[in-house]
C-alpha positions as MATLAB code, in Angstrom:
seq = 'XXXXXXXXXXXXXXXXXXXXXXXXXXXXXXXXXXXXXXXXXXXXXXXXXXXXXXXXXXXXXXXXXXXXXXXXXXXXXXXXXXXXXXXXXXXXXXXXXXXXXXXXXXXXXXXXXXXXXXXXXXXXXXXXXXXXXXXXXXXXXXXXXXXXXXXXXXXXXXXXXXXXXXXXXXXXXXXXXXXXXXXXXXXXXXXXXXXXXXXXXXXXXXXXXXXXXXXXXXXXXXXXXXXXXXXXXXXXXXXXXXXXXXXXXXXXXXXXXX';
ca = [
      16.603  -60.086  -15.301;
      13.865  -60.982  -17.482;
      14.794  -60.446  -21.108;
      12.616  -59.069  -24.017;
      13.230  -58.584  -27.455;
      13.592  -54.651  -27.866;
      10.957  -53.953  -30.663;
      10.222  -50.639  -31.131;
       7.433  -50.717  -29.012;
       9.909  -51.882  -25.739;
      13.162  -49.802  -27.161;
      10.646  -46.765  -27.167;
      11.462  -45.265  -23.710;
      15.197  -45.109  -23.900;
      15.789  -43.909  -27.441;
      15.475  -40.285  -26.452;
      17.853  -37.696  -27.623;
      18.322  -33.784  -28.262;
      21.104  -33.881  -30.305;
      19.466  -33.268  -33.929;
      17.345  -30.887  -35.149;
      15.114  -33.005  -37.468;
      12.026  -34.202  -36.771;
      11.355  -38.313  -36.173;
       9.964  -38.240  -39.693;
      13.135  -36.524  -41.271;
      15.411  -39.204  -39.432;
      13.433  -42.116  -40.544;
      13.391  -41.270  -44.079;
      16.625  -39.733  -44.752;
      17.906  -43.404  -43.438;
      14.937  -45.024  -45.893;
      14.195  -42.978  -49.133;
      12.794  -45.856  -50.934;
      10.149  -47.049  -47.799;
       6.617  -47.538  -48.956;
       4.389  -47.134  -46.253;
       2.646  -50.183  -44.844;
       0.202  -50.183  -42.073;
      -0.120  -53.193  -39.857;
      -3.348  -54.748  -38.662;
      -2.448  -57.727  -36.779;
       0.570  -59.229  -35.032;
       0.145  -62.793  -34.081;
       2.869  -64.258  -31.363;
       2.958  -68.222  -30.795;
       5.262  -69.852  -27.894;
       6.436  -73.034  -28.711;
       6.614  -73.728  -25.158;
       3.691  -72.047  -23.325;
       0.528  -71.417  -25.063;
      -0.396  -68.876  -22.398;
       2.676  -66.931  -23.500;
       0.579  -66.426  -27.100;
      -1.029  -63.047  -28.040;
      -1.918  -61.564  -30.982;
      -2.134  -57.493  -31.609;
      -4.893  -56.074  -33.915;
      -5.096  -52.501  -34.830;
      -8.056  -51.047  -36.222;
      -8.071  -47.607  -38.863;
     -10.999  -45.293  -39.535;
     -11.632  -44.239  -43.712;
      -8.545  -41.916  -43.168;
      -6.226  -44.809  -42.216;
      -5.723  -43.396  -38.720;
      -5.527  -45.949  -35.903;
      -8.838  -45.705  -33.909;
      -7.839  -49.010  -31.712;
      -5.443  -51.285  -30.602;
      -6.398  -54.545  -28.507;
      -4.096  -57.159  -27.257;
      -7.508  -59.403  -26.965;
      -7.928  -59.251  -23.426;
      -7.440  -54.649  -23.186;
      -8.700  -52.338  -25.907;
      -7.330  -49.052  -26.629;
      -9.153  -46.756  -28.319;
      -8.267  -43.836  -29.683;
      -9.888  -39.911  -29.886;
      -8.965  -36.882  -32.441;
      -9.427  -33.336  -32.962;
      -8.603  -31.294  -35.794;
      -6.516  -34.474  -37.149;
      -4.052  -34.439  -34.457;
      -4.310  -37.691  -31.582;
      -6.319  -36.167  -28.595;
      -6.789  -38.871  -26.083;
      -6.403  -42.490  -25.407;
      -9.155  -44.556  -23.492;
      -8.183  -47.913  -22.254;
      -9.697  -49.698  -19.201;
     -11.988  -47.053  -18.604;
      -9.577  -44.592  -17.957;
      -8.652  -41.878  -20.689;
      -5.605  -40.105  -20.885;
      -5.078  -37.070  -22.297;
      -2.021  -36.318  -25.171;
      -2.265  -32.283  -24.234;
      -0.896  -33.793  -20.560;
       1.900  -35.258  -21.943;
       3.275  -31.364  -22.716;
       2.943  -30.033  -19.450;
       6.402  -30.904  -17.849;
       9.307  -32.495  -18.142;
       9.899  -36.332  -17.697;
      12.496  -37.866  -16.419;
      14.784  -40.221  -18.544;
      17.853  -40.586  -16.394;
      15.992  -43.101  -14.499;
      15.163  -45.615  -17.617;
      18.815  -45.300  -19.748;
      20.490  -43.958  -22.258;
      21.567  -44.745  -25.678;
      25.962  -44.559  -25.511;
      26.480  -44.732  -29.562;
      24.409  -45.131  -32.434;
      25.705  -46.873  -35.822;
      26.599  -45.712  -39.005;
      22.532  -45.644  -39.667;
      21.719  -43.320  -36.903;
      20.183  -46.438  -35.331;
      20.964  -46.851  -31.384;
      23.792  -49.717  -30.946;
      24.556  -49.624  -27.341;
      21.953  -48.943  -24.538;
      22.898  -48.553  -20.952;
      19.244  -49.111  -18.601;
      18.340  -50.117  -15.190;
      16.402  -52.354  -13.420;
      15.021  -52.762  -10.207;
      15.911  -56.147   -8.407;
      15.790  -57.322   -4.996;
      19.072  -57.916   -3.280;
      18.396  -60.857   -0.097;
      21.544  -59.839    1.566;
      20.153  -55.809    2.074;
      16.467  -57.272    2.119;
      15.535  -54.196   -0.331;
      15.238  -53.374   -3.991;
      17.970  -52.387   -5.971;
      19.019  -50.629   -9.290;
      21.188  -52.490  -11.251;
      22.228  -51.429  -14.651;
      23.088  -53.377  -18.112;
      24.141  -53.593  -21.416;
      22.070  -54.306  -24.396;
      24.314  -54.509  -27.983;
      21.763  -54.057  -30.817;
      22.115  -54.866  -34.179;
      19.805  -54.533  -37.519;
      18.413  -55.522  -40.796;
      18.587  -53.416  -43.862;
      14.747  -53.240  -43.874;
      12.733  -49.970  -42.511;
      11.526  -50.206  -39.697;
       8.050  -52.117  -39.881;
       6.130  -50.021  -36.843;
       7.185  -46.541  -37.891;
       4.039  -45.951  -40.034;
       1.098  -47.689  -37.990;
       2.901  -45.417  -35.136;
       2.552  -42.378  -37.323;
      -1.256  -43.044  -38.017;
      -1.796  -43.049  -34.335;
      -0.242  -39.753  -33.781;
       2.320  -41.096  -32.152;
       5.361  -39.613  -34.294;
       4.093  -35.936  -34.237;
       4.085  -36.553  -30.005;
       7.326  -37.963  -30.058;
       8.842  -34.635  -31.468;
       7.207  -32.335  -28.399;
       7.849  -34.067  -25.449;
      10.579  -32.702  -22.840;
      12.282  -35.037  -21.400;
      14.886  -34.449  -18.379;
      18.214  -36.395  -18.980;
      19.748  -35.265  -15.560;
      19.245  -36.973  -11.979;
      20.351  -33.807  -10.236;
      17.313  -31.694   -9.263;
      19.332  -28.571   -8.947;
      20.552  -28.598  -12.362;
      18.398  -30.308  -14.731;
      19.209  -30.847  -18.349;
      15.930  -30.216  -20.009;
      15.815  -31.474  -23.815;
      13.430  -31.790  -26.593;
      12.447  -35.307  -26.738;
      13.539  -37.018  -30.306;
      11.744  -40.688  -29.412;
      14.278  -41.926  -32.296;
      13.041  -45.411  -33.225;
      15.753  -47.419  -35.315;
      15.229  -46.373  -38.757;
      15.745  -50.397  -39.462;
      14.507  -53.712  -38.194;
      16.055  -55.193  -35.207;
      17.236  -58.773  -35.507;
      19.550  -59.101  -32.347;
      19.911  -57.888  -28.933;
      22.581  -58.739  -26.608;
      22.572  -58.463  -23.111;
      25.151  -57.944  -20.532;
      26.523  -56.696  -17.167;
      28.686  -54.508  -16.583;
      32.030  -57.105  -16.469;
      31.070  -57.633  -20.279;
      29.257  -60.788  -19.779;
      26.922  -61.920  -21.576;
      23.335  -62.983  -19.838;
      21.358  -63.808  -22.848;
      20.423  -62.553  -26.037;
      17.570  -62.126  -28.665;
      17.629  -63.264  -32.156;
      14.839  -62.706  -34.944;
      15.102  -63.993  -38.368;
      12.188  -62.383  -40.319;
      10.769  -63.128  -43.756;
      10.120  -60.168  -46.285;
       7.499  -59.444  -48.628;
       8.268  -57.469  -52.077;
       8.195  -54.172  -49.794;
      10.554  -55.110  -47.308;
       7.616  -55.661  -44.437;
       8.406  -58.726  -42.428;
       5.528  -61.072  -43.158;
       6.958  -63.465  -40.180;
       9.347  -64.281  -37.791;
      11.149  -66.422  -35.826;
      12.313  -65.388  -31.951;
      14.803  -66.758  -30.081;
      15.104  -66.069  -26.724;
      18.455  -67.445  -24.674;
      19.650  -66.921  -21.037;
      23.104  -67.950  -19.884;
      24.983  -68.564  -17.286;
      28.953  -68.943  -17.175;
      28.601  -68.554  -21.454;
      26.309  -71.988  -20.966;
      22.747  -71.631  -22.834;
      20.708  -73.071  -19.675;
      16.982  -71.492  -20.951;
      15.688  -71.456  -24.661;
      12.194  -69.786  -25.454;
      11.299  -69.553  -29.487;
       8.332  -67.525  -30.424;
       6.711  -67.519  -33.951;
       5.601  -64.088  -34.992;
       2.865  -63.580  -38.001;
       2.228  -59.929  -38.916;
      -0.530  -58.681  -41.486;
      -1.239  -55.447  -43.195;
      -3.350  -53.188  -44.974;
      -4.079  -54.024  -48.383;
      -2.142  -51.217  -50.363;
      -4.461  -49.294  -53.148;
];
């Protein structure tokens, strides 16, 4: 299993629920009165062991401060409105349409599940799945995990540059189906609850309890609680022995606040 740290980009798909009645907005700042909105323009990433494993994110905004691209430096994605609501996304020539995204329910069951959230609202334990091939069946499998998560008392860092792409006001529409029974399926109102706070760890496991690796970030702050950067850890084990260590240096930038 390859492991990634669960930003709130990579947490996105599992952290659906129907079990409040507030929007993604309400959730984040009941959990954060005191954010101030900062919108990020750039996040650099630098391996310290493979310089092909570098990247760096930059997000553009129109005069409205509404995301109108995203490129990774190698894909752009850029970004369509009408009548200030997201529209479309157009990336590698292909454009996909948001009003598609309403048309049916998707199914969750097949991604994972958050089991119990902390005393923040934020997700703490994640059961998901992953394909794998087994050598004795010769065929792919699903095998599912654990992943432990735990926090920083900062806001989350993404929730506004998400909410300036639309993405927030999408996130409260979506159906999502939560059962793998096609004869009774539990249809739900997607709540794509991002962690109201910034993730520093994730631990990973199987299903015996042990551990496989885990994900540590120790971020820097500026004066409005914004990571400025960051280091990531990445370690695999085996038998509780650290046999693989990948650190990653992360640089983020913002908009300059008026």
């Amino acid at each position: 299993m390859k492991f990634k740290f669960l930003s709130i980009f990579s947490l996105a798909i599992i952290l659906f629920t129907a079990c409040d009645s507030d929007s993604t907005s309400d959730e984040f700042m009941d959990n954060n009165p005191d954010a101030i909105a900062r919108l990020i323009t750039s996040i650099s990433v630098v391996s310290a062991q493979d310089p092909t494993d570098n990247a760096t994110i930059t997000i553009n905004y129109d005069s409205n401060n509404r995301v109108t691209s995203v490129s990774d430096g190698e894909d752009t994605g850029i970004l369509a409105y009408e009548n200030g609501e997201l529209a479309s996304l157009t990336s590698n020539m292909e454009t996909f349409n948001v009003e598609d995204l309403y048309e049916s329910p998707y199914d969750a069951f097949e991604t994972g599940e958050v089991i119990n959230y902390d005393s923040n609202n934020n997700p703490q334990n994640i059961r998901f799945f992953e394909t794998e091939y087994d050598w004795q069946t010769n065929s792919d499998v699903t095998v599912e995990y654990r992943a432990e998560v735990m926090y920083d008392d900062k806001p989350n860092p993404y929730f506004y540059t998400i909410q300036a792409a639309g993405g927030i006001a999408i996130m409260d529409e979506v159906e999502l189906n939560f059962s793998a029974d096609v004869n009774a399926p539990e249809i739900v109102q997607a709540r794509m609850l991002f962690p109201s706070r910034n993730i520093k760890k994730v631990t990973y496991s199987d299903m015996d309890g042990e551990v496989l690796g885990d994900v540590v970030a120790d971020f820097a702050y500026n004066s409005d609680n914004y990571p400025t950067s960051g280091t990531v850890t990445e370690t695999k084990y085996d038998d509780g022995v650290a046999f693989e260590i990948n650190v990653f240096t992360l640089t983020y930038t913002y908009l300059p606040t008026n």
